[in-house]
PDB file with SEQRES, HELIX, SHEET and CRYST1 records, atoms N, CA, C and O in Angstrom:
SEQRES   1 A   65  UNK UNK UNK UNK UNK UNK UNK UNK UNK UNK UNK UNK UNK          
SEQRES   2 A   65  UNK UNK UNK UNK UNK UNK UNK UNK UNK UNK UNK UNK UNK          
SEQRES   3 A   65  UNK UNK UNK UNK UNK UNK UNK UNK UNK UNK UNK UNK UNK          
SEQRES   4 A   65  UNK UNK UNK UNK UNK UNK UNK UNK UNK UNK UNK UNK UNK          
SEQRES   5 A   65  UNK UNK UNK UNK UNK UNK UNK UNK UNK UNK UNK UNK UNK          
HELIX    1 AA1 UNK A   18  UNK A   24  1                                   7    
HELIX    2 AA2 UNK A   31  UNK A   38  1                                   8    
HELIX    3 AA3 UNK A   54  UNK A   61  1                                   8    
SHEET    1 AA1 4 UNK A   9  UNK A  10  0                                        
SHEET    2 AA1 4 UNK A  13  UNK A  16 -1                                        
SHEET    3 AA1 4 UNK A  50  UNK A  53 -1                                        
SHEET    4 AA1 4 UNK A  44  UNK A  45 -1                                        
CRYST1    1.000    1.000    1.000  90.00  90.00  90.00 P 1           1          
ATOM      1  N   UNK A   1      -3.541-155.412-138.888  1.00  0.00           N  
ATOM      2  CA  UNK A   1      -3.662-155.545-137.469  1.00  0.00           C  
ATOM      3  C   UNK A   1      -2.545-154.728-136.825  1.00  0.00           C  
ATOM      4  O   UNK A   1      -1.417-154.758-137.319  1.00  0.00           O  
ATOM      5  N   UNK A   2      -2.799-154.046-135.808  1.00  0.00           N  
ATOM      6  CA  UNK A   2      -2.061-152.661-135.788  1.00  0.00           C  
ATOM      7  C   UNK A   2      -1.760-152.872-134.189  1.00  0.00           C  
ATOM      8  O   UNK A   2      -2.841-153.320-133.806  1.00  0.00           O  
ATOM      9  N   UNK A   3      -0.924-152.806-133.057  1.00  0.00           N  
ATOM     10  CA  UNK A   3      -1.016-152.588-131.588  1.00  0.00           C  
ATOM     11  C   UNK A   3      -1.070-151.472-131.205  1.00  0.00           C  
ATOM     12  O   UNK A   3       0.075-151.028-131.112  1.00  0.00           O  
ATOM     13  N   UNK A   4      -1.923-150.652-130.881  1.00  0.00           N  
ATOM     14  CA  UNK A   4      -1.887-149.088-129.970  1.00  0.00           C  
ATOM     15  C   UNK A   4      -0.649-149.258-128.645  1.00  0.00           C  
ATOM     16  O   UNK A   4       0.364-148.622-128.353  1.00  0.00           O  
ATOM     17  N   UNK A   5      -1.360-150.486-128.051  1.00  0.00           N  
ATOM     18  CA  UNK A   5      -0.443-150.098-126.586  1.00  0.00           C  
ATOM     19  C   UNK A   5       0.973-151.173-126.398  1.00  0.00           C  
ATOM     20  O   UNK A   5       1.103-152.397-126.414  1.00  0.00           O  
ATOM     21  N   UNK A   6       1.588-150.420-126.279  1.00  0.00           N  
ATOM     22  CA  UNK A   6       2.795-151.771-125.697  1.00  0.00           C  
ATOM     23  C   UNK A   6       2.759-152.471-125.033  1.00  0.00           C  
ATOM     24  O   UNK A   6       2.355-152.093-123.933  1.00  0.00           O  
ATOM     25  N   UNK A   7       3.176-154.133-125.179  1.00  0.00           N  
ATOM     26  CA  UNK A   7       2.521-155.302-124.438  1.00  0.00           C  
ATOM     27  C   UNK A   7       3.487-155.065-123.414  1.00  0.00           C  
ATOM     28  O   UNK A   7       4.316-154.162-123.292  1.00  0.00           O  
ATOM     29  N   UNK A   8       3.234-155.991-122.746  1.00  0.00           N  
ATOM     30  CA  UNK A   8       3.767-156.379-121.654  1.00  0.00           C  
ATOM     31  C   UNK A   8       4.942-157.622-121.994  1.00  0.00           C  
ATOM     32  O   UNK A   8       4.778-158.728-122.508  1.00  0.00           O  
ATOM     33  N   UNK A   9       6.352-156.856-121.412  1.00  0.00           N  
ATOM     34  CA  UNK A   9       7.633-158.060-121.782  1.00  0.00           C  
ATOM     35  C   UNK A   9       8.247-158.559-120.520  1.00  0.00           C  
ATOM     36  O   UNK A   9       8.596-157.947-119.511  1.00  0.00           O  
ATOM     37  N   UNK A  10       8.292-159.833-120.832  1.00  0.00           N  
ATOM     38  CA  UNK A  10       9.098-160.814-119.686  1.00  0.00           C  
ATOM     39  C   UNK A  10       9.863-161.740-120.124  1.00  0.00           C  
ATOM     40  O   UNK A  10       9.441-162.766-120.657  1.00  0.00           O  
ATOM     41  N   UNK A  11      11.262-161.423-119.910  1.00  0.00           N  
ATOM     42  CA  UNK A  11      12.419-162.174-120.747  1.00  0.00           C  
ATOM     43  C   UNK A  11      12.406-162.115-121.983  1.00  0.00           C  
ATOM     44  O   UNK A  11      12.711-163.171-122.537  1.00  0.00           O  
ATOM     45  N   UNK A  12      12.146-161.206-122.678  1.00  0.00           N  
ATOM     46  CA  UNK A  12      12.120-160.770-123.720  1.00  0.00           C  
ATOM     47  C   UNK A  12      10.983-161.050-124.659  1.00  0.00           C  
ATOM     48  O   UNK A  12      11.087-160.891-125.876  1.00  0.00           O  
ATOM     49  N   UNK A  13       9.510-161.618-123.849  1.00  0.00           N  
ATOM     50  CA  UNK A  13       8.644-162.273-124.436  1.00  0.00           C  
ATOM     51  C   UNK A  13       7.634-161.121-124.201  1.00  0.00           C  
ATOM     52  O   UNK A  13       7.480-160.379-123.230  1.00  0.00           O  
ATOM     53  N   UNK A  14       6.977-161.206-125.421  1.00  0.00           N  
ATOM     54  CA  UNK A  14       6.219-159.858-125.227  1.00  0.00           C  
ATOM     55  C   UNK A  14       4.534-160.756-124.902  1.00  0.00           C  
ATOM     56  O   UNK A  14       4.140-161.826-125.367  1.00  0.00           O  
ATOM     57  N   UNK A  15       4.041-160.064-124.206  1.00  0.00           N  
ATOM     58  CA  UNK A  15       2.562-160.397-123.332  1.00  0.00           C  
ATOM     59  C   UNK A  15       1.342-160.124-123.609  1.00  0.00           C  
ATOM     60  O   UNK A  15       0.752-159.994-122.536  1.00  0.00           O  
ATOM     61  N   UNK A  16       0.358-159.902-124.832  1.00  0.00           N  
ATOM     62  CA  UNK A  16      -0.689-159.369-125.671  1.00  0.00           C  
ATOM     63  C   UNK A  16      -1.590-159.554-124.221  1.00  0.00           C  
ATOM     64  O   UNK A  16      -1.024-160.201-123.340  1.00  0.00           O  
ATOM     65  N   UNK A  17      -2.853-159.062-123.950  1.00  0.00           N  
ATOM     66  CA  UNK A  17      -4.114-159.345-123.349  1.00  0.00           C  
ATOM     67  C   UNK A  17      -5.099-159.570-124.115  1.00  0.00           C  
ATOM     68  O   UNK A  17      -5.006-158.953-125.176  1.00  0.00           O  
ATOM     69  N   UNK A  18      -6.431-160.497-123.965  1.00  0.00           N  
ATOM     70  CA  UNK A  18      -7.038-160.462-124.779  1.00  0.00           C  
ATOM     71  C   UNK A  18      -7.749-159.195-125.343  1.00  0.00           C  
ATOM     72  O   UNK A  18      -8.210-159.195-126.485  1.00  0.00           O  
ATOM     73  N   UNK A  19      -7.845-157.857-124.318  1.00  0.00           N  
ATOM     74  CA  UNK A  19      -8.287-156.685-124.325  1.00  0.00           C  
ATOM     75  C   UNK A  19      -7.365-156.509-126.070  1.00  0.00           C  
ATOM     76  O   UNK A  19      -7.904-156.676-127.164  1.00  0.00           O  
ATOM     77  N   UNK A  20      -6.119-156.192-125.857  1.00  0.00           N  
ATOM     78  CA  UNK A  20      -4.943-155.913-127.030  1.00  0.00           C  
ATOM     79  C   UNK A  20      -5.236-156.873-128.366  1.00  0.00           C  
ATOM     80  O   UNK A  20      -5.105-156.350-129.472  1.00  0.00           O  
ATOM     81  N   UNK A  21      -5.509-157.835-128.300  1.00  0.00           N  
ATOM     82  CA  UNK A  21      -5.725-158.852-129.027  1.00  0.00           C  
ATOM     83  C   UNK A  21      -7.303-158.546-130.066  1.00  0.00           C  
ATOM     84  O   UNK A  21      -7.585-158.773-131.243  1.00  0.00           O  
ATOM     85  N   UNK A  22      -7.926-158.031-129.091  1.00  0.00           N  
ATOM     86  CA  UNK A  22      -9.476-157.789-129.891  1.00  0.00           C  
ATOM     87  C   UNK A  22      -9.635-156.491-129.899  1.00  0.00           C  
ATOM     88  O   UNK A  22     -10.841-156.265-129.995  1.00  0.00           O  
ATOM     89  N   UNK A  23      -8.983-155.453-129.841  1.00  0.00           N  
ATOM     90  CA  UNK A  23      -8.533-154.508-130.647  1.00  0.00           C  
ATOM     91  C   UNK A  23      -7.811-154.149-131.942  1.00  0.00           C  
ATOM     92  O   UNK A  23      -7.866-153.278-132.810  1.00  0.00           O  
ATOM     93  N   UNK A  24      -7.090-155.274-131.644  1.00  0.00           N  
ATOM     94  CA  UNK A  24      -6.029-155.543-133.129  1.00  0.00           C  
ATOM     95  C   UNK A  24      -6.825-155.791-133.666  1.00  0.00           C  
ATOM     96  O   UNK A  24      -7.364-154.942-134.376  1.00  0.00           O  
ATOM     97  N   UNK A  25      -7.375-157.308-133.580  1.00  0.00           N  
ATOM     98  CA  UNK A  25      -8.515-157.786-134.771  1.00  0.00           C  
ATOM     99  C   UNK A  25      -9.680-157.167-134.948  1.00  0.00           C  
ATOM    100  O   UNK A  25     -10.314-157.578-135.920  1.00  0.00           O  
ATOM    101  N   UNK A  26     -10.382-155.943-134.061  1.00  0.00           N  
ATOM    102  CA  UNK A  26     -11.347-155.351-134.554  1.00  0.00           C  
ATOM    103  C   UNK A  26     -12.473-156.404-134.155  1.00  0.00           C  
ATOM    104  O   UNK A  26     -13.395-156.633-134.938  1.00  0.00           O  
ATOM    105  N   UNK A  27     -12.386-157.005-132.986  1.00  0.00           N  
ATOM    106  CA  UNK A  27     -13.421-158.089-132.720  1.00  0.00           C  
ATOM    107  C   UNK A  27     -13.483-158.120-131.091  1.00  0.00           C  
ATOM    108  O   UNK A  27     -12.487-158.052-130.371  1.00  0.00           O  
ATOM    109  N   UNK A  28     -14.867-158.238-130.625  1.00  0.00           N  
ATOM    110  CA  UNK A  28     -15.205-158.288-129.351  1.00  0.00           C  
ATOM    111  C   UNK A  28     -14.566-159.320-128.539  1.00  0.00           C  
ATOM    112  O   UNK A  28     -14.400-160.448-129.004  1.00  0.00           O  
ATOM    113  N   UNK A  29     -14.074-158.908-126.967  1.00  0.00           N  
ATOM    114  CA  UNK A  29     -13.081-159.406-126.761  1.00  0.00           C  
ATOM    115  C   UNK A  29     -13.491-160.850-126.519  1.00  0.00           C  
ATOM    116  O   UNK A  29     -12.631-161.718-126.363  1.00  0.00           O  
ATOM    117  N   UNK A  30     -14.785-161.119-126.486  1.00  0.00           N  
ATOM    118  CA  UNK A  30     -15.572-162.817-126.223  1.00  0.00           C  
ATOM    119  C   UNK A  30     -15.165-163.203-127.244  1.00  0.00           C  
ATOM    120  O   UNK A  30     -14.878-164.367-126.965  1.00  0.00           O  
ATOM    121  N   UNK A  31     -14.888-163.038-128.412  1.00  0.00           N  
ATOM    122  CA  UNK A  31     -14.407-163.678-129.632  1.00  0.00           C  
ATOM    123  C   UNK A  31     -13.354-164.261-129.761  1.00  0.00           C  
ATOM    124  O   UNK A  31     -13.097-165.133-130.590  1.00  0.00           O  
ATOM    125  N   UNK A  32     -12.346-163.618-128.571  1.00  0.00           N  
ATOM    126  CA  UNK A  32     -10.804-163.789-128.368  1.00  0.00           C  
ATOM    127  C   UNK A  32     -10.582-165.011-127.319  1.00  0.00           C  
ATOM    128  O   UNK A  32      -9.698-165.771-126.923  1.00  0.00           O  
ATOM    129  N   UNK A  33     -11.928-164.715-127.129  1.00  0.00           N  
ATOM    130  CA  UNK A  33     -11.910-165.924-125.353  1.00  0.00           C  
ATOM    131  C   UNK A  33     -12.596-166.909-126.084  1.00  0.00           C  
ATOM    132  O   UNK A  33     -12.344-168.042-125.673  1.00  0.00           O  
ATOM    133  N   UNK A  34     -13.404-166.857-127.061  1.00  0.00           N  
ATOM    134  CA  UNK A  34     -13.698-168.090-127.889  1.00  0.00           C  
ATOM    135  C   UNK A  34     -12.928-169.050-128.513  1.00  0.00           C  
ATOM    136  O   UNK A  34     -12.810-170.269-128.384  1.00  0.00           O  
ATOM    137  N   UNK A  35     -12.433-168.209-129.222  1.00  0.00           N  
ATOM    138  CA  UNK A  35     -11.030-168.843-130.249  1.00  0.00           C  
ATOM    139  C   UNK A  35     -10.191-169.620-128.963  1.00  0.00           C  
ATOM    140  O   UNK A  35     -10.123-170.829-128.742  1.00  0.00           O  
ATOM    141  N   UNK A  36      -9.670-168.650-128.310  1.00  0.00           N  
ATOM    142  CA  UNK A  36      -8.992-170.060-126.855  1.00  0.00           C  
ATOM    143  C   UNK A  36      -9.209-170.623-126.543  1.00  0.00           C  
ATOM    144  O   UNK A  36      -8.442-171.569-126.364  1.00  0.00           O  
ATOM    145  N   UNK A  37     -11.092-170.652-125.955  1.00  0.00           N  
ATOM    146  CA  UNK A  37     -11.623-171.577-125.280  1.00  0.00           C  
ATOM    147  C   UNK A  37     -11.907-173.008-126.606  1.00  0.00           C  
ATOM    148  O   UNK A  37     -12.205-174.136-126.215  1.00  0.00           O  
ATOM    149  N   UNK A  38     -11.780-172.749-127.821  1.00  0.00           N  
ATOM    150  CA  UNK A  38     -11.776-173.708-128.611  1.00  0.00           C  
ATOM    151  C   UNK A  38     -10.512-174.448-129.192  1.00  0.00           C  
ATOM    152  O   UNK A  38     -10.469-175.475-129.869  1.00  0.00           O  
ATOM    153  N   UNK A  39      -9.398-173.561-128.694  1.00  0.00           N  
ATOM    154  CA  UNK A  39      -8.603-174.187-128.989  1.00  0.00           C  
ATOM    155  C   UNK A  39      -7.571-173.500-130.479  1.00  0.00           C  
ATOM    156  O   UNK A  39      -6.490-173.948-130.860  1.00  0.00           O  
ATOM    157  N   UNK A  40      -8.450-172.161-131.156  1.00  0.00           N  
ATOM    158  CA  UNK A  40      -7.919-172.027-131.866  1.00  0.00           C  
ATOM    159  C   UNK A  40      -6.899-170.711-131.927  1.00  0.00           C  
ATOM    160  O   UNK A  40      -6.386-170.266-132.953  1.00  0.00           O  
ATOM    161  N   UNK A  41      -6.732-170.205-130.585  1.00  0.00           N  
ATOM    162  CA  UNK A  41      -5.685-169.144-130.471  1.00  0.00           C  
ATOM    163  C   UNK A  41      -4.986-169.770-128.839  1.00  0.00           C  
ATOM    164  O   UNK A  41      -5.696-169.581-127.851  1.00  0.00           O  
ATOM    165  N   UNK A  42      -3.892-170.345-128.681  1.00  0.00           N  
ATOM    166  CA  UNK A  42      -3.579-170.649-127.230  1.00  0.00           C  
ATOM    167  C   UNK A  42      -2.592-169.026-126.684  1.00  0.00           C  
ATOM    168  O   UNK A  42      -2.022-168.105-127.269  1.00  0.00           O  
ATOM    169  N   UNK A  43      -2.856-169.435-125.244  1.00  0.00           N  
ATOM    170  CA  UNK A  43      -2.391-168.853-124.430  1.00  0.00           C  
ATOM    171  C   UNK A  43      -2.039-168.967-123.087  1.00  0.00           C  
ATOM    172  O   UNK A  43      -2.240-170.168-122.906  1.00  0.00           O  
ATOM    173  N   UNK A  44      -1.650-168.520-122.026  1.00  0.00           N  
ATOM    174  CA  UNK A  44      -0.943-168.802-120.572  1.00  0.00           C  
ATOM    175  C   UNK A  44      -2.126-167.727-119.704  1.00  0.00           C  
ATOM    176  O   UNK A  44      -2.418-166.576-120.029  1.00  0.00           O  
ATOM    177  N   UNK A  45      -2.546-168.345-118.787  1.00  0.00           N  
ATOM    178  CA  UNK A  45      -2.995-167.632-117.920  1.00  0.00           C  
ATOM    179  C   UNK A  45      -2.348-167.573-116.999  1.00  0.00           C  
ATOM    180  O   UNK A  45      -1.579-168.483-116.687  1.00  0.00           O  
ATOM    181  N   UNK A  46      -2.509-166.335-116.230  1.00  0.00           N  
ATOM    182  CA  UNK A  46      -1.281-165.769-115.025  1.00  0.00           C  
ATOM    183  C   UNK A  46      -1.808-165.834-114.075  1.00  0.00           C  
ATOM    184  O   UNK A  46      -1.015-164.906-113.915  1.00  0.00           O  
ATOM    185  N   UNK A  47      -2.346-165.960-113.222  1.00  0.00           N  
ATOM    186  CA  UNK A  47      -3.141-165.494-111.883  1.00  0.00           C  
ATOM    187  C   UNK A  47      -4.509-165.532-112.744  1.00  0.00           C  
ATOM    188  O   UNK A  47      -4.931-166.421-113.483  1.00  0.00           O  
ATOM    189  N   UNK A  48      -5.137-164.107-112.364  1.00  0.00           N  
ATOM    190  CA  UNK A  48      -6.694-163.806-113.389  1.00  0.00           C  
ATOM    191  C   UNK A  48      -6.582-163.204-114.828  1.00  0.00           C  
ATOM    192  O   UNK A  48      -7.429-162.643-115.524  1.00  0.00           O  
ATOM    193  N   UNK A  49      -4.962-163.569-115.103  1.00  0.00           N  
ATOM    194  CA  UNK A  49      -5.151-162.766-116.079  1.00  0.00           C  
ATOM    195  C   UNK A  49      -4.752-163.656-117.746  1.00  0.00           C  
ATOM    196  O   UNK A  49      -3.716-164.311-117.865  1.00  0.00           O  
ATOM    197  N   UNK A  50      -5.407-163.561-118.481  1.00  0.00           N  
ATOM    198  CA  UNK A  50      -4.688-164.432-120.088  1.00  0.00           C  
ATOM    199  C   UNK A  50      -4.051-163.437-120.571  1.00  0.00           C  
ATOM    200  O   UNK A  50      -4.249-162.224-120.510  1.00  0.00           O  
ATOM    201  N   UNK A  51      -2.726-164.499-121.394  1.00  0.00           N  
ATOM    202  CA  UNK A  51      -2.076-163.903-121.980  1.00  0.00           C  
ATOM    203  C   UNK A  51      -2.089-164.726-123.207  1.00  0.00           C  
ATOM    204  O   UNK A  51      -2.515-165.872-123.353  1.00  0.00           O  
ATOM    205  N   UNK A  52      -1.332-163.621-124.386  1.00  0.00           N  
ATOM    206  CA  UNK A  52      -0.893-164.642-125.701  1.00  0.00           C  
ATOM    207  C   UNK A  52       0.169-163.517-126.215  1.00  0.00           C  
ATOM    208  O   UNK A  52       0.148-162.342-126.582  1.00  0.00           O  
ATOM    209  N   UNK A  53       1.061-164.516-126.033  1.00  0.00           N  
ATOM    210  CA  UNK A  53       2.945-164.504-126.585  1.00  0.00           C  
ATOM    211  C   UNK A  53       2.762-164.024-128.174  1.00  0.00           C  
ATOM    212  O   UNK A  53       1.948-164.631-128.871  1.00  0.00           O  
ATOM    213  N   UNK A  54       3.217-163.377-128.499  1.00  0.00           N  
ATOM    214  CA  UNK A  54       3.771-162.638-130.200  1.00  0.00           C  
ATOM    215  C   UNK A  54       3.741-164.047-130.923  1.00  0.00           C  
ATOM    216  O   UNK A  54       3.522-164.265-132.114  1.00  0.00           O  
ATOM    217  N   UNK A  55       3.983-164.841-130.029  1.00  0.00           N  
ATOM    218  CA  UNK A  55       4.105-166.136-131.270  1.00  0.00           C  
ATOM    219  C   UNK A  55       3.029-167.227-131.176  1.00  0.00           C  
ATOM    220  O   UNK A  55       3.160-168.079-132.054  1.00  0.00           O  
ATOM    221  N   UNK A  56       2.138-167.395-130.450  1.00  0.00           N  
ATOM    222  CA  UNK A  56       1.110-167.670-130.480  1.00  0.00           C  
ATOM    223  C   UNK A  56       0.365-166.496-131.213  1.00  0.00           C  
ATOM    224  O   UNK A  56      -0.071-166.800-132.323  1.00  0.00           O  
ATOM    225  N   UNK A  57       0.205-165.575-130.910  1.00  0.00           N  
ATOM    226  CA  UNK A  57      -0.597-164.635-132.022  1.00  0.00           C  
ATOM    227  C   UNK A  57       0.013-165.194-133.715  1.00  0.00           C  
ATOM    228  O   UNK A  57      -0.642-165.897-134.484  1.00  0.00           O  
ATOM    229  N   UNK A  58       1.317-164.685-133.955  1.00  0.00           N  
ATOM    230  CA  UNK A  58       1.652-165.233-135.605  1.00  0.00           C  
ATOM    231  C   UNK A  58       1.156-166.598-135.567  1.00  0.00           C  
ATOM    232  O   UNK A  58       0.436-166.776-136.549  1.00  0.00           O  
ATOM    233  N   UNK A  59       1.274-167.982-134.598  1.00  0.00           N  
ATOM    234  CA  UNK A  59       1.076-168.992-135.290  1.00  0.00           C  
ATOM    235  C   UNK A  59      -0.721-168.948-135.426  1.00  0.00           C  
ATOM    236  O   UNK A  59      -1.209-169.620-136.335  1.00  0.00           O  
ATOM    237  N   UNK A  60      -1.454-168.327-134.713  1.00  0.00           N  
ATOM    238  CA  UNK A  60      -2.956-168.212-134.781  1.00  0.00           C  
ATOM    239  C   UNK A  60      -2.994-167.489-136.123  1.00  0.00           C  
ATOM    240  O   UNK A  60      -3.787-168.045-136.882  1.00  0.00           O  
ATOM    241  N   UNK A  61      -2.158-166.017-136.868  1.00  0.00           N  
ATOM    242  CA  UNK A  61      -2.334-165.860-138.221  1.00  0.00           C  
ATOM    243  C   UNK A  61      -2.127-166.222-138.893  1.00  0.00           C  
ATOM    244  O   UNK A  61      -2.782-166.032-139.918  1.00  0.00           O  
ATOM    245  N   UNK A  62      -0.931-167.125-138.865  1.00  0.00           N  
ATOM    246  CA  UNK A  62      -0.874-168.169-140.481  1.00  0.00           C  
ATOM    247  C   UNK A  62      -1.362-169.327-140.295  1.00  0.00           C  
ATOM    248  O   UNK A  62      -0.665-170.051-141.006  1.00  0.00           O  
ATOM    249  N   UNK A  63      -2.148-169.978-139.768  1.00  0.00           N  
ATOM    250  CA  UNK A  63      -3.308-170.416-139.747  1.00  0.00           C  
ATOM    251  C   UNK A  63      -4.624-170.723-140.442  1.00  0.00           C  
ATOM    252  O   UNK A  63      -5.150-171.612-141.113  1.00  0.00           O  
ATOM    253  N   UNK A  64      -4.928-169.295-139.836  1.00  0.00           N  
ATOM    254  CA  UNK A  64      -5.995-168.378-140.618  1.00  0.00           C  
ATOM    255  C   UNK A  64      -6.098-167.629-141.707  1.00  0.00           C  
ATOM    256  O   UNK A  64      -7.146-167.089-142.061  1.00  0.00           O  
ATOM    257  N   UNK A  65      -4.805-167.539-142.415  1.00  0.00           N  
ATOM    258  CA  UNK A  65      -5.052-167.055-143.767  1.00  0.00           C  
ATOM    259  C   UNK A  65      -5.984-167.209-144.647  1.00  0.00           C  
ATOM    260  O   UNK A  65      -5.901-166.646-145.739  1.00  0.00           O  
TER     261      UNK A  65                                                      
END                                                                             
């Protein structure tokens, strides 16, 4: 799982989109909004926008191993 674009950092917390997120995984980005909407990747929504923290992403991969 690879990032092309640089996330977005605030206080030193870096900011994935689900766009970034289902690129990494090679999976449509409804897949990314699935997994949240079920509960199995969390994240912060901003206004209109979701986010998921570097560490919500690792704790969603070791997880899923």
């Amino acid at each position: 799982m690879t990032m092309k674009n640089k996330p977005l950092e605030i206080g030193g917390v870096k900011l994935y989109t689900v766009k970034d997120i289902a690129k990494a995984m090679e999976v449509e980005e409804q897949t990314v909004r699935r997994y949240i909407k079920r509960g199995y990747l969390q994240s912060r929504k901003i206004g209109r926008n979701i986010f998921i923290t570097e560490q919500q992403l690792r704790d969603f991969v070791e997880a899923n191993k």
